[in-house]
PyMOL Python script that loads the backbone (N, CA, C, O; Angstrom):
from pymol import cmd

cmd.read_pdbstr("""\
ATOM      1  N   UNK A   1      13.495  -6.174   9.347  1.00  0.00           N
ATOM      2  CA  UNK A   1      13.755  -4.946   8.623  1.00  0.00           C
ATOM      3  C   UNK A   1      15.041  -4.297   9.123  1.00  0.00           C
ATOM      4  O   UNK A   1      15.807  -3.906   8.242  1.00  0.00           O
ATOM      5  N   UNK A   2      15.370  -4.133  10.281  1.00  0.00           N
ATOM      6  CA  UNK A   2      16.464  -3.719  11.024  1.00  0.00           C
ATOM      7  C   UNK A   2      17.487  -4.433  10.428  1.00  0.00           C
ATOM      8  O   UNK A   2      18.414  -3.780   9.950  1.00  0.00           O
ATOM      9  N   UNK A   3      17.519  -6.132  10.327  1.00  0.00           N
ATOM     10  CA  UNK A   3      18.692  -6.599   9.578  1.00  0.00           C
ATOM     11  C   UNK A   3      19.037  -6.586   8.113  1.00  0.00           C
ATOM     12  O   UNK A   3      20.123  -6.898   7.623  1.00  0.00           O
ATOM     13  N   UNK A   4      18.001  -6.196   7.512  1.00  0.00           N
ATOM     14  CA  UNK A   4      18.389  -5.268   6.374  1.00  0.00           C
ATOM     15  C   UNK A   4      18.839  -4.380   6.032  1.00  0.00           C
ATOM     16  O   UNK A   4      19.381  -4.170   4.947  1.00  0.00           O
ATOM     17  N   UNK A   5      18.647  -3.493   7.166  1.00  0.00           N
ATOM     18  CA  UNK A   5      18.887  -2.052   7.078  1.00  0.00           C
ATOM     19  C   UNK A   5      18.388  -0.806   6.794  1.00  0.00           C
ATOM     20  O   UNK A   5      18.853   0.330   6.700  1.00  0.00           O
ATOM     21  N   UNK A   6      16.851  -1.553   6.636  1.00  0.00           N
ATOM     22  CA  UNK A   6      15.608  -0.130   6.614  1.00  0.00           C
ATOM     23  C   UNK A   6      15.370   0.563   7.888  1.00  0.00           C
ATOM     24  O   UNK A   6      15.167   1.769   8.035  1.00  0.00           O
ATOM     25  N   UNK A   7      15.428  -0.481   8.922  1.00  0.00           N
ATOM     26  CA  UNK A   7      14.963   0.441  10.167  1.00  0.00           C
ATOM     27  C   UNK A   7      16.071   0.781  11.121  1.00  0.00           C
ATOM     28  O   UNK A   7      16.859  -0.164  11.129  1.00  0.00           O
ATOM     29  N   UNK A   8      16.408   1.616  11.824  1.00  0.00           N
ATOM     30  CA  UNK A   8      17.321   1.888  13.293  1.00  0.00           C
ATOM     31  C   UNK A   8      15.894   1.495  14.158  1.00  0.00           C
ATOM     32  O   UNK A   8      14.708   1.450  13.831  1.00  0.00           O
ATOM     33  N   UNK A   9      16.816   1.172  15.746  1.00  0.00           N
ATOM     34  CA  UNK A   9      15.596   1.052  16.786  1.00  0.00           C
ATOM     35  C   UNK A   9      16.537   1.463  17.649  1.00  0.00           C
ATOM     36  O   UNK A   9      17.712   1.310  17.315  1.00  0.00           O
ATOM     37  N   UNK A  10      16.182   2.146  19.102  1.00  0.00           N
ATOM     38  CA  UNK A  10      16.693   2.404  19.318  1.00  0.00           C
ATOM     39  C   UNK A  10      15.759   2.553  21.076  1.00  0.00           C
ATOM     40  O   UNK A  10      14.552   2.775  20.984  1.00  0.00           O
ATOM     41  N   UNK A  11      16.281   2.442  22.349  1.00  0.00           N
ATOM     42  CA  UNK A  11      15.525   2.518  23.252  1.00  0.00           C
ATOM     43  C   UNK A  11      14.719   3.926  23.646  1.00  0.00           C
ATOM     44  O   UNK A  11      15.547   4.829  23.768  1.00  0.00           O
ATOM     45  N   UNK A  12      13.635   4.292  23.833  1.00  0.00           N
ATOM     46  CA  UNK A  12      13.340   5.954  24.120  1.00  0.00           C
ATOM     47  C   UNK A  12      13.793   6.587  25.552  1.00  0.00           C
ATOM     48  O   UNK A  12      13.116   6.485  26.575  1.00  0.00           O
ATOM     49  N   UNK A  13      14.692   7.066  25.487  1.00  0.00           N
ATOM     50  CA  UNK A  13      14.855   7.841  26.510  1.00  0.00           C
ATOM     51  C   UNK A  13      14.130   8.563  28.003  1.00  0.00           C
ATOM     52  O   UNK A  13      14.628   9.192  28.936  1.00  0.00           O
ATOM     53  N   UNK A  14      12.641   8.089  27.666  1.00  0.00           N
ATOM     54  CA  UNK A  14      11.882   8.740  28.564  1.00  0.00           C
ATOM     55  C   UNK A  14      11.039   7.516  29.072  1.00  0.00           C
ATOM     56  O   UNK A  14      10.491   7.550  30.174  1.00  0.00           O
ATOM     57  N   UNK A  15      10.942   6.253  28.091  1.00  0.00           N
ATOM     58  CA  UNK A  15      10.929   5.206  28.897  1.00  0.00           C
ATOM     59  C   UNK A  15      11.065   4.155  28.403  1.00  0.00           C
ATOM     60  O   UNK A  15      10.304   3.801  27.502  1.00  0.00           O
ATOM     61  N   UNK A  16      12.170   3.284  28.896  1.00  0.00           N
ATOM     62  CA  UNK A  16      12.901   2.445  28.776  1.00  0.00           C
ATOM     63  C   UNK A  16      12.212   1.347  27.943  1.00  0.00           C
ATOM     64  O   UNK A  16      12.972   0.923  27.073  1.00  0.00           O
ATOM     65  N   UNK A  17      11.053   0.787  27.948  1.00  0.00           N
ATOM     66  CA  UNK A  17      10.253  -0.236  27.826  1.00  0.00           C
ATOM     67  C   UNK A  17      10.105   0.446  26.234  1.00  0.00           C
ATOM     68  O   UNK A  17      10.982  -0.136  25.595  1.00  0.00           O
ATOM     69  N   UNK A  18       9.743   0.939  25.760  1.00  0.00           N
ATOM     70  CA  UNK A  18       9.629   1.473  24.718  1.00  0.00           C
ATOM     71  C   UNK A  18      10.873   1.422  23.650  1.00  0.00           C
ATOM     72  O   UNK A  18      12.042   1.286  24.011  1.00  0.00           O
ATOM     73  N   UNK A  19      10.429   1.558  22.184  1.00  0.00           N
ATOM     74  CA  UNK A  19      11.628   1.227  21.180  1.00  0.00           C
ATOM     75  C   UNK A  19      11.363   2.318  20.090  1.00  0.00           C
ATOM     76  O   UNK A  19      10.299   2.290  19.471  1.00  0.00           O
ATOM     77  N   UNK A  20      12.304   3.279  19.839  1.00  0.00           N
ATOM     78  CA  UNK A  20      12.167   4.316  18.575  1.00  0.00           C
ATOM     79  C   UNK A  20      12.358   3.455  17.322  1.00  0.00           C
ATOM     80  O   UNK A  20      13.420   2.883  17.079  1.00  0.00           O
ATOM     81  N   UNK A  21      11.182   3.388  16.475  1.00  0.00           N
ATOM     82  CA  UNK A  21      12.142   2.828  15.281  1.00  0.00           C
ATOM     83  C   UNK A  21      11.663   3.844  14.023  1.00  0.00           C
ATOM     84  O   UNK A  21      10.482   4.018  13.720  1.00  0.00           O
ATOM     85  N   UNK A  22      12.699   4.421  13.414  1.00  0.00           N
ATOM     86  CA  UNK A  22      13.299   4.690  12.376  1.00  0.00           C
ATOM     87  C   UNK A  22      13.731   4.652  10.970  1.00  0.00           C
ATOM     88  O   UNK A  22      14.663   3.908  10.666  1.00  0.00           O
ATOM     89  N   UNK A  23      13.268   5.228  10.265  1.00  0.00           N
ATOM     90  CA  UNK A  23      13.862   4.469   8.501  1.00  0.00           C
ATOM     91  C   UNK A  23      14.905   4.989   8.182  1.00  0.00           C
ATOM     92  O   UNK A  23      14.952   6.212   8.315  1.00  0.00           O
ATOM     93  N   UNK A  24      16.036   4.331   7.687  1.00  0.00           N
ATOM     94  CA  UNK A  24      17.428   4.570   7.085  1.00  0.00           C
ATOM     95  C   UNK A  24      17.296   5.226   5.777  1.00  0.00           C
ATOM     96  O   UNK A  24      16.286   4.913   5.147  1.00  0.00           O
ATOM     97  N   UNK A  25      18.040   6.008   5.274  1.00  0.00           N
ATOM     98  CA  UNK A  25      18.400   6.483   4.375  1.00  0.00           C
ATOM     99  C   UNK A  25      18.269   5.075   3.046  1.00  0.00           C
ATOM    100  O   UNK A  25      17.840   5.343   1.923  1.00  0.00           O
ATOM    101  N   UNK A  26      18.709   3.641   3.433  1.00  0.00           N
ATOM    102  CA  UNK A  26      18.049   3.056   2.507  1.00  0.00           C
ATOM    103  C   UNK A  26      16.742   2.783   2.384  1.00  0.00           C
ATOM    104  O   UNK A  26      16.259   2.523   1.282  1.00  0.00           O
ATOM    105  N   UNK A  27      16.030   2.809   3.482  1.00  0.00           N
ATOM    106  CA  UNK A  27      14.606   2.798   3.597  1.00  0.00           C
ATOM    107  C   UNK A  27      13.497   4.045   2.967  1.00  0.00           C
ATOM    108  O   UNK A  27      12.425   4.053   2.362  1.00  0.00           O
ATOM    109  N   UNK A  28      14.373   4.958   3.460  1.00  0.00           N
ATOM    110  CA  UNK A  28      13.802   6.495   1.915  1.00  0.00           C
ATOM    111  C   UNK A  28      13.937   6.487   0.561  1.00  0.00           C
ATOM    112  O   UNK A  28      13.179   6.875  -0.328  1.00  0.00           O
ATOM    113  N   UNK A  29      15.222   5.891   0.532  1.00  0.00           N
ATOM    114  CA  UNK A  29      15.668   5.425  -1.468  1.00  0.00           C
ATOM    115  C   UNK A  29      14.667   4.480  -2.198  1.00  0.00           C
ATOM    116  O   UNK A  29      14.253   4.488  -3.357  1.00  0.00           O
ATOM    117  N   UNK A  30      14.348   3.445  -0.857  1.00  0.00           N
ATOM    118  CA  UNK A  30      13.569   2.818  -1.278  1.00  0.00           C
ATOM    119  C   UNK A  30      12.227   2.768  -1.660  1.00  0.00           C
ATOM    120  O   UNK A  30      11.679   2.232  -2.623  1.00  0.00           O
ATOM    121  N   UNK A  31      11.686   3.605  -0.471  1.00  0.00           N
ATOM    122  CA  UNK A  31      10.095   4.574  -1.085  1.00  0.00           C
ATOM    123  C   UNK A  31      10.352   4.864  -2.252  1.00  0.00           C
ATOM    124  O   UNK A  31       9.803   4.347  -3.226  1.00  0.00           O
ATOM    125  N   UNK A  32      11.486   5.994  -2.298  1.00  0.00           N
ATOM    126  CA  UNK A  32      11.280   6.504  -3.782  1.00  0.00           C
ATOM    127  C   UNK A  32      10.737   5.694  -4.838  1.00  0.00           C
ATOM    128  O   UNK A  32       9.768   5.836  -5.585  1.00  0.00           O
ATOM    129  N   UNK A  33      11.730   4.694  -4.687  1.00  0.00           N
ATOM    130  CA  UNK A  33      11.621   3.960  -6.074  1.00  0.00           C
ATOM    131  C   UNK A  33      10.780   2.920  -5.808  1.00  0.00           C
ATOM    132  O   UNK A  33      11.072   2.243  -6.794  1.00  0.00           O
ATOM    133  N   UNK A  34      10.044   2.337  -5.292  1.00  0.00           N
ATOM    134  CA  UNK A  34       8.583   1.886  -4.885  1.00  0.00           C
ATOM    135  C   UNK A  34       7.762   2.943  -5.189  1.00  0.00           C
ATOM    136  O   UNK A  34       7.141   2.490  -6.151  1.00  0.00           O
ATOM    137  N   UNK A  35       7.283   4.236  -4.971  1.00  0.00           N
ATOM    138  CA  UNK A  35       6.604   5.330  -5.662  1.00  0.00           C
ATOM    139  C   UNK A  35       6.832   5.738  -6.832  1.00  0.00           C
ATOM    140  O   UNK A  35       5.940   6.266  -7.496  1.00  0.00           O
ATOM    141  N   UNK A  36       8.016   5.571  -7.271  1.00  0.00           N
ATOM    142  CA  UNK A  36       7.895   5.760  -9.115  1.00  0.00           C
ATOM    143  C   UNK A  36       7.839   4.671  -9.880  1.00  0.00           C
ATOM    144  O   UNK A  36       7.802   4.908 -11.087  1.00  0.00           O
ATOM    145  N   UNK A  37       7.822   3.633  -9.583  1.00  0.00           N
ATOM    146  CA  UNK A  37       7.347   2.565  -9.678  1.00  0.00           C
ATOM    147  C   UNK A  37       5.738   2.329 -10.130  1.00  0.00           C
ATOM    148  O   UNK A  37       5.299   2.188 -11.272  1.00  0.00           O
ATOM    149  N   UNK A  38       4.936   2.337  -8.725  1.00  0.00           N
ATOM    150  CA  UNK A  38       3.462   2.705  -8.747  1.00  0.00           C
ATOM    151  C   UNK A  38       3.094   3.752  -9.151  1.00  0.00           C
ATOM    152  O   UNK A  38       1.903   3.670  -9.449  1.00  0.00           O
ATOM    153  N   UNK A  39       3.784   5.414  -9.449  1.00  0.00           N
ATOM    154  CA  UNK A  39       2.724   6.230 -10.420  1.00  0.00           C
ATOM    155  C   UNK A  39       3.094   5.794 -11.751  1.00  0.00           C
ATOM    156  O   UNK A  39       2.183   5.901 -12.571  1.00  0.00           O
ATOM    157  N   UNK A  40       5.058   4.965 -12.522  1.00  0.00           N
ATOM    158  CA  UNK A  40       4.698   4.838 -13.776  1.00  0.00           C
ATOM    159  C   UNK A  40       3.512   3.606 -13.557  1.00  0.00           C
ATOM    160  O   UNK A  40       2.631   4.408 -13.245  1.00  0.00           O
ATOM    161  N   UNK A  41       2.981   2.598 -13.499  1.00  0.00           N
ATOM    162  CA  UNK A  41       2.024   1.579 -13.513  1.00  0.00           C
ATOM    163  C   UNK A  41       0.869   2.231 -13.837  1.00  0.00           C
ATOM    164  O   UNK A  41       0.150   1.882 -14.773  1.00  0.00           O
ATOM    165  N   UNK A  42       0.594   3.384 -12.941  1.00  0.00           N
ATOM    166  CA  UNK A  42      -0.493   4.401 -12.519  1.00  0.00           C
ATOM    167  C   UNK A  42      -1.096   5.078 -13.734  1.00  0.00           C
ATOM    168  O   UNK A  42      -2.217   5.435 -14.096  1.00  0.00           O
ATOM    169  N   UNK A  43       0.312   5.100 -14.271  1.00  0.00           N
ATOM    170  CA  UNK A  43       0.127   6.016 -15.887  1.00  0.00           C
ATOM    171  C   UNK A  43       0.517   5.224 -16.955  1.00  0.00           C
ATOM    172  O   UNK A  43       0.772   5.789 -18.019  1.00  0.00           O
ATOM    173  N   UNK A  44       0.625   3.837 -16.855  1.00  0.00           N
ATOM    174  CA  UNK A  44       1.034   3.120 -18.047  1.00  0.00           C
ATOM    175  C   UNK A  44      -0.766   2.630 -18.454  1.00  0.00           C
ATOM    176  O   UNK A  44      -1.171   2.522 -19.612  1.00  0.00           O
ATOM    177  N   UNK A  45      -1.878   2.326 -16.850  1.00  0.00           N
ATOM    178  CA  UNK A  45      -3.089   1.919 -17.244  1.00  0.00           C
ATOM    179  C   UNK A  45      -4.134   2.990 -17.319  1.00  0.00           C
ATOM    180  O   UNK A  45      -5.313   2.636 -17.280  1.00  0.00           O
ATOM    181  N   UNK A  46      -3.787   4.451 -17.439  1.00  0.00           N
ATOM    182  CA  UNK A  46      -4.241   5.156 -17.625  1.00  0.00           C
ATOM    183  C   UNK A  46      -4.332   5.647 -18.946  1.00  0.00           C
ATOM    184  O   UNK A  46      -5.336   6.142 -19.457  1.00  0.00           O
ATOM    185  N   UNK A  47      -3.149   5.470 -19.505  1.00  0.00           N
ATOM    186  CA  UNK A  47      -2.765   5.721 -20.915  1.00  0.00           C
ATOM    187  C   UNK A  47      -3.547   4.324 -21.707  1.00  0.00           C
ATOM    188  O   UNK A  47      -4.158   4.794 -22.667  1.00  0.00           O
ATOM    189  N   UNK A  48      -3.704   3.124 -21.667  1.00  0.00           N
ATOM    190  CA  UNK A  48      -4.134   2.595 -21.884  1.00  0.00           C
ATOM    191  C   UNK A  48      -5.741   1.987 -22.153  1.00  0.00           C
ATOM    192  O   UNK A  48      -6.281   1.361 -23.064  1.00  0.00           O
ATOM    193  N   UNK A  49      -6.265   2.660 -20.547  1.00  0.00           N
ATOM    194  CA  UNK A  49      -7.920   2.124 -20.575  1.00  0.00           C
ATOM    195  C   UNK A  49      -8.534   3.798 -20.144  1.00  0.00           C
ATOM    196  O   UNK A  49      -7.917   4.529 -19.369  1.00  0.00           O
ATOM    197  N   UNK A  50      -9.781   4.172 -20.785  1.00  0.00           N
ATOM    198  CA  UNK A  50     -10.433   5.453 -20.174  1.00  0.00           C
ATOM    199  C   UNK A  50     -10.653   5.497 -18.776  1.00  0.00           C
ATOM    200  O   UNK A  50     -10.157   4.560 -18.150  1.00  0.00           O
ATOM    201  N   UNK A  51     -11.318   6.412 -18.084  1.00  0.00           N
ATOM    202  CA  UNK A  51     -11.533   6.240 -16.699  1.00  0.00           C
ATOM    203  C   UNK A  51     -13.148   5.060 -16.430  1.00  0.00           C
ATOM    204  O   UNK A  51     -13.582   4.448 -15.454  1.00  0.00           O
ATOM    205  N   UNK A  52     -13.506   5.184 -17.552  1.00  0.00           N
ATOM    206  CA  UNK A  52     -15.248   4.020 -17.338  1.00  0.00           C
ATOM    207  C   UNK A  52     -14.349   2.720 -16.886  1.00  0.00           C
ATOM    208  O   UNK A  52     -14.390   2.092 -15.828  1.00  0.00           O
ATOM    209  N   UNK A  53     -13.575   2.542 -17.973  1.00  0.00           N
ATOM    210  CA  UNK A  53     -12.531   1.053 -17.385  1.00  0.00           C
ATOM    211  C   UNK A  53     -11.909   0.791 -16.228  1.00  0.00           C
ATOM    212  O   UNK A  53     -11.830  -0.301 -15.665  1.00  0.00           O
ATOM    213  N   UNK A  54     -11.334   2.142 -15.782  1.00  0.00           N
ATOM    214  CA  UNK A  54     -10.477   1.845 -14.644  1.00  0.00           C
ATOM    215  C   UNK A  54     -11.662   1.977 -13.611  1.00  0.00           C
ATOM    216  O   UNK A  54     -11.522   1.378 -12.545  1.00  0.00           O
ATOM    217  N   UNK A  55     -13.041   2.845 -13.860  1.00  0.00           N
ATOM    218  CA  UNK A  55     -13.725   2.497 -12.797  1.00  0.00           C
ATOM    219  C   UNK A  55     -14.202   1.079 -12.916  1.00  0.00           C
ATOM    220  O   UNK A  55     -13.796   0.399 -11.974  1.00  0.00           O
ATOM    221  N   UNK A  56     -14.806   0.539 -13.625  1.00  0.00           N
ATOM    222  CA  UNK A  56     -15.059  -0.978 -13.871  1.00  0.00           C
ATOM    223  C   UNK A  56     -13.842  -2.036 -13.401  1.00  0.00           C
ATOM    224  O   UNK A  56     -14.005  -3.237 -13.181  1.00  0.00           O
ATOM    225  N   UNK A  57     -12.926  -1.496 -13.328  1.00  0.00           N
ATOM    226  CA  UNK A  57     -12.024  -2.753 -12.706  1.00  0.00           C
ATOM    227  C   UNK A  57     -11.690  -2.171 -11.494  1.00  0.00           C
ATOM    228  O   UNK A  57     -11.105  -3.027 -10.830  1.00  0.00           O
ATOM    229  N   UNK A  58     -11.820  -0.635 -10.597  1.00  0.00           N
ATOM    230  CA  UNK A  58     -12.283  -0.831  -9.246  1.00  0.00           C
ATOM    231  C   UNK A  58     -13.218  -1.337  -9.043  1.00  0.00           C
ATOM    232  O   UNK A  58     -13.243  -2.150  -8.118  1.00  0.00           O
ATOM    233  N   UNK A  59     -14.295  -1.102  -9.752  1.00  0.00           N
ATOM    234  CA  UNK A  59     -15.153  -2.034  -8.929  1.00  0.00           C
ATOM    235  C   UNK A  59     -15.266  -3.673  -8.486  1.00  0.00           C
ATOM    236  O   UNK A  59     -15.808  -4.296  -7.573  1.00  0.00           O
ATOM    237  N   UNK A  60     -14.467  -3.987  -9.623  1.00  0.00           N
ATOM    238  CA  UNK A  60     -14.421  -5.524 -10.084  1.00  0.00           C
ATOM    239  C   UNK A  60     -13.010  -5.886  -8.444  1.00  0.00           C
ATOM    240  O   UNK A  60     -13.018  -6.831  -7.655  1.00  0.00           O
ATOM    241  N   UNK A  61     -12.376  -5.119  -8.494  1.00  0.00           N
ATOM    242  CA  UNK A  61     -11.048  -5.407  -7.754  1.00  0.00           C
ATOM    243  C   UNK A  61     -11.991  -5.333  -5.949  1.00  0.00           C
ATOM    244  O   UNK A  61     -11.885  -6.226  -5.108  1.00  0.00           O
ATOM    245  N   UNK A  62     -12.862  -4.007  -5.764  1.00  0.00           N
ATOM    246  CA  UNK A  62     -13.452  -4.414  -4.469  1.00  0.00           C
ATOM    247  C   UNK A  62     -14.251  -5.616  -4.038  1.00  0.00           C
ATOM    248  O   UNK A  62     -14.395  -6.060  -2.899  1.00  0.00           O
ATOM    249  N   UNK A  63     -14.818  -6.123  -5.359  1.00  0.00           N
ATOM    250  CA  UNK A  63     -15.745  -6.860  -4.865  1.00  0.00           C
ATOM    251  C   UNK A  63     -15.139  -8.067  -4.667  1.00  0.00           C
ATOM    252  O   UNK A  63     -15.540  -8.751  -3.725  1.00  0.00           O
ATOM    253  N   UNK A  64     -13.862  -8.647  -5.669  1.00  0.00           N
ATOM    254  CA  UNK A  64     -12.690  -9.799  -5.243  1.00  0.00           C
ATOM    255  C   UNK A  64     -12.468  -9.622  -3.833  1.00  0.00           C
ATOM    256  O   UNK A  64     -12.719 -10.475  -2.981  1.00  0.00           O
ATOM    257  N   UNK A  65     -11.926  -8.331  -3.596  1.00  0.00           N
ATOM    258  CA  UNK A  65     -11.155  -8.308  -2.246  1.00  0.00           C
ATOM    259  C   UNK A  65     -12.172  -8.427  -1.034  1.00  0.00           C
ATOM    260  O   UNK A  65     -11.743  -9.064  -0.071  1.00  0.00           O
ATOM    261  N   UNK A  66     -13.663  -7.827  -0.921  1.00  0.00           N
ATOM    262  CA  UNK A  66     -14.367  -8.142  -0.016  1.00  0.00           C
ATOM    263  C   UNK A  66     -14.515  -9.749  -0.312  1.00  0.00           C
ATOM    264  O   UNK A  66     -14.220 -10.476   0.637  1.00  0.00           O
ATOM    265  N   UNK A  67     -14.829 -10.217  -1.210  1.00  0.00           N
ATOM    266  CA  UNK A  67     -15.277 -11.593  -1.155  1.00  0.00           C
ATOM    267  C   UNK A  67     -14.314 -12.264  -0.506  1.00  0.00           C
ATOM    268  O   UNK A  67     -14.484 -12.892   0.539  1.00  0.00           O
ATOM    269  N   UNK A  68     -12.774 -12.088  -1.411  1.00  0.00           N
ATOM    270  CA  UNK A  68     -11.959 -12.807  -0.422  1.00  0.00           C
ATOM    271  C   UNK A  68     -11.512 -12.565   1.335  1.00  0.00           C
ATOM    272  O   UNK A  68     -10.774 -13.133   2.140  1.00  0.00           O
ATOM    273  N   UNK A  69     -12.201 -11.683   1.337  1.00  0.00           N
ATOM    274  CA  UNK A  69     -11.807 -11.206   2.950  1.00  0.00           C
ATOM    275  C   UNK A  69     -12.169 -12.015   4.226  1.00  0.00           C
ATOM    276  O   UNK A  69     -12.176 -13.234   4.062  1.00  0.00           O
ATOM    277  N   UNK A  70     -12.445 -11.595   5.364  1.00  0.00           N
ATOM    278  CA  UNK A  70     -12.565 -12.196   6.537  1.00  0.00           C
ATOM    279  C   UNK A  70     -14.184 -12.388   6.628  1.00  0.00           C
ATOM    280  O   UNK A  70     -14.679 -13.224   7.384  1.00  0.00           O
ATOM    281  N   UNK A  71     -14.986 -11.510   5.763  1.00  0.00           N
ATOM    282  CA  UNK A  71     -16.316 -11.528   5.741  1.00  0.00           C
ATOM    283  C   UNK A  71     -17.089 -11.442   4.315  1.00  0.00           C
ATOM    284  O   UNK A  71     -17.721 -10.497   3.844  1.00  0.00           O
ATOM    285  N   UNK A  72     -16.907 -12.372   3.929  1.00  0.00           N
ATOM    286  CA  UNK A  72     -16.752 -12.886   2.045  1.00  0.00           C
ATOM    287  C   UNK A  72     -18.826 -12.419   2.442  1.00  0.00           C
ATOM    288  O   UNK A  72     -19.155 -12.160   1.285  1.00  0.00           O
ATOM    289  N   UNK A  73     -19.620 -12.295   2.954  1.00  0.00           N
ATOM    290  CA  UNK A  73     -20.803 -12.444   3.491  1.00  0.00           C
ATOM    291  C   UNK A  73     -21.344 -10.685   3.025  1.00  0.00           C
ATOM    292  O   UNK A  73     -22.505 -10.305   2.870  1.00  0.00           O
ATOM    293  N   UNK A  74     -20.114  -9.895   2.893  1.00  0.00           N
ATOM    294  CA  UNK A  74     -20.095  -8.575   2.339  1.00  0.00           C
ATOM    295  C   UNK A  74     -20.373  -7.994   1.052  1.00  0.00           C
ATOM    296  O   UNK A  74     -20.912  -6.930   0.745  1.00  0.00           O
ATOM    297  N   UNK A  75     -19.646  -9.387   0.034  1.00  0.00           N
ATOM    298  CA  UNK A  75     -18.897  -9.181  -1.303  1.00  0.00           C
ATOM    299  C   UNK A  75     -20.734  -8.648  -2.170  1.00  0.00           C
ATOM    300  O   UNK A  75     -21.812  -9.212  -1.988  1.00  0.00           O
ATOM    301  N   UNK A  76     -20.522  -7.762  -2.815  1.00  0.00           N
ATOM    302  CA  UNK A  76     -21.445  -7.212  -3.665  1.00  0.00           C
ATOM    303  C   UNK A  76     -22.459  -5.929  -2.825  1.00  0.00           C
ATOM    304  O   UNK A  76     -23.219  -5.280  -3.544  1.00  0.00           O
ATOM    305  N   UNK A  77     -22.422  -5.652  -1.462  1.00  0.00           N
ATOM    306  CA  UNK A  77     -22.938  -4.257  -0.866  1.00  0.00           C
ATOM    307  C   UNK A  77     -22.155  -3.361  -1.234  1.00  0.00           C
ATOM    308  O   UNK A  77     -22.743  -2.280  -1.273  1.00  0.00           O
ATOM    309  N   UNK A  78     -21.081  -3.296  -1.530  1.00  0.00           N
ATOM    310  CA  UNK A  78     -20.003  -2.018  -1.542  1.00  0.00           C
ATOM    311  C   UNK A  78     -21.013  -1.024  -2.724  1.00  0.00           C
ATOM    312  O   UNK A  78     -21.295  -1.593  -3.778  1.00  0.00           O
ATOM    313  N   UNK A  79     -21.420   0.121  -2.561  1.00  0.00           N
ATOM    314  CA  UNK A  79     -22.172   1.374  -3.159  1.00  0.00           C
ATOM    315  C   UNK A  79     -21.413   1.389  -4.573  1.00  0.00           C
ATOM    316  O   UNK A  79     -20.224   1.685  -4.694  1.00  0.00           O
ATOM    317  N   UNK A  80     -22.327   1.003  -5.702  1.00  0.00           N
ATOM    318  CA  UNK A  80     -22.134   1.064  -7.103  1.00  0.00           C
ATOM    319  C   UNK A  80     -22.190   2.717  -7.585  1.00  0.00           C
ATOM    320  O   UNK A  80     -23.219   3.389  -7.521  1.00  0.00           O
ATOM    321  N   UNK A  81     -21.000   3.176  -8.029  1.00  0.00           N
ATOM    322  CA  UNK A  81     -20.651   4.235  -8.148  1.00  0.00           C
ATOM    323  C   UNK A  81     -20.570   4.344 -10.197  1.00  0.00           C
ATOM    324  O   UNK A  81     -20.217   5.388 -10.746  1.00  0.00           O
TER     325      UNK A  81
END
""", "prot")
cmd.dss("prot")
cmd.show_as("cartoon", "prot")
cmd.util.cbc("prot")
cmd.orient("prot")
């Protein structure tokens, strides 16, 4: 990230062993537009499906992601809301 140019690092002053790191001014531009990014998405499937849908495909999206996880042994406890 540093050789990109998102992060500064820099040693801490109070102890040596330690490293400040920092986001650059391209690293803030870049949030931005990574965040307007994800709320238009946010509001392109909002405009699109009611909230019953978007809850139905959280639910559908937790139960992928537990299954695929480190403890697939989980997938279907998550509290049906």
């Amino acid at each position: 990230m540093e050789a990109s140019g998102l992060i500064t690092t820099k040693r801490d002053p109070r102890d040596g062993r330690q490293r400040i790191i920092a986001p650059t001014a391209k690293a803030r531009e870049l949030q931005k537009a990574v965040r307007a990014y994800i709320d238009n998405q946010q509001k392109a499937m909002e405009r699109q499906f009611d909230h019953r849908d978007l809850a139905a495909f959280d639910r559908v999206l937790a139960y992928f992601t537990t299954l695929n996880s480190d403890d697939p042994s989980q997938a279907g406890k998550e509290s049906r809301s």
